[in-house]
C-alpha positions as CSV (number, residue, x, y, z in Angstrom):
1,X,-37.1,-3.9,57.6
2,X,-36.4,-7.6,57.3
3,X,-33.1,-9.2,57.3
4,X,-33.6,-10.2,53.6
5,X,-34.5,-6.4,52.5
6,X,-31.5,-5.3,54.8
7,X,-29.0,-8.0,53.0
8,X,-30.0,-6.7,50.1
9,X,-29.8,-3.2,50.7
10,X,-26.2,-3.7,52.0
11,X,-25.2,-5.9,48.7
12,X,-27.1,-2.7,46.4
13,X,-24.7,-0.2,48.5
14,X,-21.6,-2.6,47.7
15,X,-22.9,-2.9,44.0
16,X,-22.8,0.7,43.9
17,X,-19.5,1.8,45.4
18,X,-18.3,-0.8,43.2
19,X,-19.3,0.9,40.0
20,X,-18.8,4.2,41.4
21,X,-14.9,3.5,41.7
22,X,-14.9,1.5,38.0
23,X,-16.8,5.0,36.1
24,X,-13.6,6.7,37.9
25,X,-11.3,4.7,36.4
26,X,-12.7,4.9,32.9
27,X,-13.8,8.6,33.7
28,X,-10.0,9.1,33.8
29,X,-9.2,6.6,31.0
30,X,-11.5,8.9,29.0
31,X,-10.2,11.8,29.8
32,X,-6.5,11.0,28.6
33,X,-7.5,9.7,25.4
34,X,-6.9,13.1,24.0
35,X,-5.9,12.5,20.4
36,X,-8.1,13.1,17.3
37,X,-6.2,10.7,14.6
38,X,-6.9,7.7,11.9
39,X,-5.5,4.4,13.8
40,X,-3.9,1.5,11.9
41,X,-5.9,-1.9,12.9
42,X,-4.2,-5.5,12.4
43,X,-6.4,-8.6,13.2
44,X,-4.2,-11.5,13.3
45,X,-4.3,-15.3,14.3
46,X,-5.3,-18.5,13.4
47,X,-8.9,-18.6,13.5
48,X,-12.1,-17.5,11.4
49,X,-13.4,-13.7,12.1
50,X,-10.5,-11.5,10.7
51,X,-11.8,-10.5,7.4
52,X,-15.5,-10.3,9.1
53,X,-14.1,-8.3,11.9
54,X,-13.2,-6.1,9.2
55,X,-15.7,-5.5,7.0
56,X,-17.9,-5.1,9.9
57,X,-16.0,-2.2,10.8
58,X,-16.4,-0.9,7.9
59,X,-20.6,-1.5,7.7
60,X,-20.0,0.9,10.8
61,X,-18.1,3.9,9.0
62,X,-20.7,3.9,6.0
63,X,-23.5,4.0,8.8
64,X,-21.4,6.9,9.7
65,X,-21.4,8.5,6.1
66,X,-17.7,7.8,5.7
67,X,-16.1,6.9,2.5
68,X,-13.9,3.3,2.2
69,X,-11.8,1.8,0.4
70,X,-10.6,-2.2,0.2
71,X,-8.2,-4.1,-1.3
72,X,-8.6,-7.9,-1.3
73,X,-4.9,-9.2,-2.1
74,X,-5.4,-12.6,-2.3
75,X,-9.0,-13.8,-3.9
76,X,-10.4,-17.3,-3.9
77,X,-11.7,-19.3,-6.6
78,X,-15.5,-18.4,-5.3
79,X,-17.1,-14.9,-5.9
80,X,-17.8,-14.0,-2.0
81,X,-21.0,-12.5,-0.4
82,X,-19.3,-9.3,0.7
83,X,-18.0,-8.4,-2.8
84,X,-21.6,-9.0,-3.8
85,X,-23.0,-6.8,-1.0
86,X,-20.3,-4.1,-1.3
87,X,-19.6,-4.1,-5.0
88,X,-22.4,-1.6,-5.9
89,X,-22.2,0.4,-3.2
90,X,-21.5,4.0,-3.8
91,X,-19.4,5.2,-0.6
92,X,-17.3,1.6,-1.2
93,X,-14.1,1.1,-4.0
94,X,-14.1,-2.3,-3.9
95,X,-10.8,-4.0,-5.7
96,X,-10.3,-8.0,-5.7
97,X,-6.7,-8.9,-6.9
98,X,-4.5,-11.6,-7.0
99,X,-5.5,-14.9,-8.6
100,X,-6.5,-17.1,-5.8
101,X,-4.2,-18.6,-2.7
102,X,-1.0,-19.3,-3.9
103,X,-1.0,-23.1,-3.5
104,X,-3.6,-23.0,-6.1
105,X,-2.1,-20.8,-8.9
106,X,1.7,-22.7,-8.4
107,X,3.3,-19.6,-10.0
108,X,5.3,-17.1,-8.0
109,X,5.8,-14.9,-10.5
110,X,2.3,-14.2,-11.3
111,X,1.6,-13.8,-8.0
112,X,4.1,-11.5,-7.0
113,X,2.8,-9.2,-10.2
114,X,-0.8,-9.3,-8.9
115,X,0.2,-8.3,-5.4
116,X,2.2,-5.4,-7.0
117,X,-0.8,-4.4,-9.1
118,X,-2.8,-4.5,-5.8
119,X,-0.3,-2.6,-3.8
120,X,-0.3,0.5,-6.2
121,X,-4.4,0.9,-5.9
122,X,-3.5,0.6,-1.9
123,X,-1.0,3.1,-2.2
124,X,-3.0,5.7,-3.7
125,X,-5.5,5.0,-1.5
126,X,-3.1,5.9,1.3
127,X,-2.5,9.2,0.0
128,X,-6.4,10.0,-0.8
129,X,-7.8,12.0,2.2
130,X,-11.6,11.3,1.0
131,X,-11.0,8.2,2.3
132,X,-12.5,7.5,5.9
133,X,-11.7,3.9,6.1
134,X,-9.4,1.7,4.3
135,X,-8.8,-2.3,4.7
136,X,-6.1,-3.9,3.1
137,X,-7.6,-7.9,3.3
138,X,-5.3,-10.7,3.5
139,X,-2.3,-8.4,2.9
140,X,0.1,-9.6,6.0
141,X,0.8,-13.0,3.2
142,X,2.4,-10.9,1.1
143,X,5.0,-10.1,3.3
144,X,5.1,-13.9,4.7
145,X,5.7,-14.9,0.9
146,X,8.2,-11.7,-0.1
147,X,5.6,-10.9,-2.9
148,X,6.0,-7.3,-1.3
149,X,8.9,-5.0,0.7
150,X,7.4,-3.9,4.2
151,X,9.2,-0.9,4.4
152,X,7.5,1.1,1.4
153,X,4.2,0.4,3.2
154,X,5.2,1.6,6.7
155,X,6.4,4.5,5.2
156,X,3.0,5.2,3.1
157,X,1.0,3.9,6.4
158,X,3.1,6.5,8.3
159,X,2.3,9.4,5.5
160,X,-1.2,8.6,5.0
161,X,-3.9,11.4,5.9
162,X,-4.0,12.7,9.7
163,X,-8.1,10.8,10.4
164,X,-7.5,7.7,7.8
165,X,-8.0,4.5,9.5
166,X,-6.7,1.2,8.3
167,X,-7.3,-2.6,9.0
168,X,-5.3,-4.9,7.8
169,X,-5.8,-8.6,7.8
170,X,-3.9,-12.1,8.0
171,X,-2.8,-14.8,10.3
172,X,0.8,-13.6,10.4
173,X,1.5,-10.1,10.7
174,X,4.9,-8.9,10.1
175,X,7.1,-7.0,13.1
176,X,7.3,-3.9,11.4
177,X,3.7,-3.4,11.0
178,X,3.3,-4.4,14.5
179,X,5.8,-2.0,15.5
180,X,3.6,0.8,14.3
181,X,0.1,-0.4,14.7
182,X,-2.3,1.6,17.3
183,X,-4.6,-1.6,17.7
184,X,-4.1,-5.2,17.5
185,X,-6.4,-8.1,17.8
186,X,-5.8,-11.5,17.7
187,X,-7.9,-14.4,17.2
188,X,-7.4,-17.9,18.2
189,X,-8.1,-21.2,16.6
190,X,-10.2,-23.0,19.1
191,X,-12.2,-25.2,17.2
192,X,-13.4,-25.3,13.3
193,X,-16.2,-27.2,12.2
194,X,-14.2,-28.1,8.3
195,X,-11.8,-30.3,10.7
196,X,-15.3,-32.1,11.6
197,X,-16.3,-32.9,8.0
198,X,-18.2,-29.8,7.4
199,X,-18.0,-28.2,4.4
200,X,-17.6,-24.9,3.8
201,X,-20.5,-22.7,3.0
202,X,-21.7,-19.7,1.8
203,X,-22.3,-16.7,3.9
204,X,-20.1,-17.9,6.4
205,X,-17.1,-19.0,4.5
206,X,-17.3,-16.9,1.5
């Protein structure tokens, strides 16, 4: 055997011993994750990808068969490509509320009707067992803005069906949804091409 097939055979033994000991640690990772249970999902943060990350998750649990439900709280002034794509489909309730970002409808009062109006459809969502999947878009501003009381939602997040899962979106998340969240994600703002002069577009903005 040459030096160079005995270097590599050496660095092939070390590659495997490696790996050996990281399956053990996620072997045993595995193996603790006992519970069967709906988990509650924020994605928070500055940059773009929350609401994607969301309704990607959800393309996954209708591969799956499941049922979902979503609630867009706040909704823009453009009709957007996953309302068009989702609208029609049949394992998908689909609800857009509210009347656009609140610096463009300049009335506080409508607002906070439309996010009550949106908040009873998420409520008896929470309390619907058909439902695999549920994501409550944009909902963390209507805590940010007082439009809605937390602690009515913990409680219905913390009586919702046993398997539900929920994702909820928005770049500030309040403490007391933090406090009971199973997973949370945040993304950064690193760089965005509409502070470059590019205009936003559809299909990736909307």
């Amino acid at each position: 055997m040459t030096d160079a097939h005995k270097n590599d055979s050496v660095e092939d033994d070390r590659h495997r011993a490696r790996m050996l000991k990281k399956k053990a640690v996620i072997d045993q990772r595995i193996a603790r994750a006992n519970q069967q249970r709906g988990v509650l999902i924020l994605m928070k943060g500055n940059g773009k990808g929350k609401s994607s990350s969301a309704f990607g998750t959800m393309a996954r649990a209708l591969g799956h068969g499941q049922q979902a439900g979503l609630v867009q709280f706040i909704k823009g002034r453009k009709e957007t490509g996953e309302y068009r794509f989702f609208k029609d489909h049949p394992s998908v309730d689909f609800h857009v509320m509210g009347h656009g970002f609140t610096w463009e409808t300049q009335d506080k009062n409508q607002d906070i009707a439309a996010a009550a109006q949106a908040w009873q459809i998420a409520r008896k969502m929470l309390q619907d067992d058909r439902y695999h999947i549920l994501v409550f878009d944009e909902m963390s501003y209507m805590f940010k803005y007082d439009y809605l009381d937390v602690e009515p939602v913990v409680a219905a997040l913390n009586a919702r069906p046993e398997n539900q899962n929920v994702i909820i979106t928005g770049r500030t998340m309040h403490r007391a949804l933090m406090d009971i969240a199973d997973t949370i994600s945040e993304i950064a703002d690193i760089e965005h091409a509409f502070r470059k002069g590019v205009k936003a577009q559809p299909g990736i903005e909307w």
